[in-house]
NUFILUM-400483 format. One record per residue (C-alpha): residue in one letter; x, y, z. Coordinates in steps of 0.001 Angstrom, whole numbers, plus 500000, padded with zeros to 6 digits. Layout:
// residues N
AXYZ...
END
This chain:
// residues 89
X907929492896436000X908425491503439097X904460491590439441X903450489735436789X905925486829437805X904051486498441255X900217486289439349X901430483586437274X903033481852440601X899613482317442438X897954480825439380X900331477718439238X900137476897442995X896214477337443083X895946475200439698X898323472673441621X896007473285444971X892934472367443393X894363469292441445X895932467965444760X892486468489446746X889943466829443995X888084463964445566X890104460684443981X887777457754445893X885191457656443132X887812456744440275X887643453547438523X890743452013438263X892449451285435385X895751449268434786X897387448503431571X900627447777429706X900998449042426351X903889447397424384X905049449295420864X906795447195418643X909613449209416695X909783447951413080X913001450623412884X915328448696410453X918507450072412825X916630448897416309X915526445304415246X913727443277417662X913137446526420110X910141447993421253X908764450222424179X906788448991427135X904399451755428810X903059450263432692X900415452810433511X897851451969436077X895309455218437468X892631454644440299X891731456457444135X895363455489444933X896926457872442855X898761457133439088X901389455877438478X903253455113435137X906882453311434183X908137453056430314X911042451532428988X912832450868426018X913921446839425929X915099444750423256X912908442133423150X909444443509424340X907208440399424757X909728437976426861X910385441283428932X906007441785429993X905951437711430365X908699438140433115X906615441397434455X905187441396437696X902320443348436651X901729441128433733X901367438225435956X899218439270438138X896213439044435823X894921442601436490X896898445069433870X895273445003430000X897726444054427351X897578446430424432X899942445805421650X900161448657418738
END
């Protein structure tokens, strides 16, 4: 039992090996904020707001759940800046 628990250990840590050691500097980067508007009749006005951005720096992603969605990206730092793509679903 006990060696079966150690192959699928070795297997994790060389899966998580190999991900941690692929080459990252050749990546195109890619920022955007994805904003789901809940039409829930009990959460009116509410919506989701998903800040992922992905490049040779690494990934990095925030959500949140705010009640008014739009006035909370126009105060957004990320939003500002110009360089995240606004999706709205």
């Amino acid at each position: 039992m006990y060696k079966k628990i150690d192959k699928v250990r070795a297997h994790r840590e060389e899966l998580k090996r190999m991900l941690f050691s692929a080459p990252t500097e050749s990546r195109k980067v890619v920022k955007t904020i994805i904003v789901n508007y809940n039409n829930n009749p009990w959460w009116e006005g509410y919506g989701d707001v998903k800040i992922l951005s992905d490049g040779p720096s690494g990934y990095c992603s925030f959500s949140t759940h705010q009640e008014n969605p739009f006035l909370y990206i126009s105060e957004c730092k990320e939003f500002n800046s110009g360089e995240y793509e606004l999706i709205i679903k």
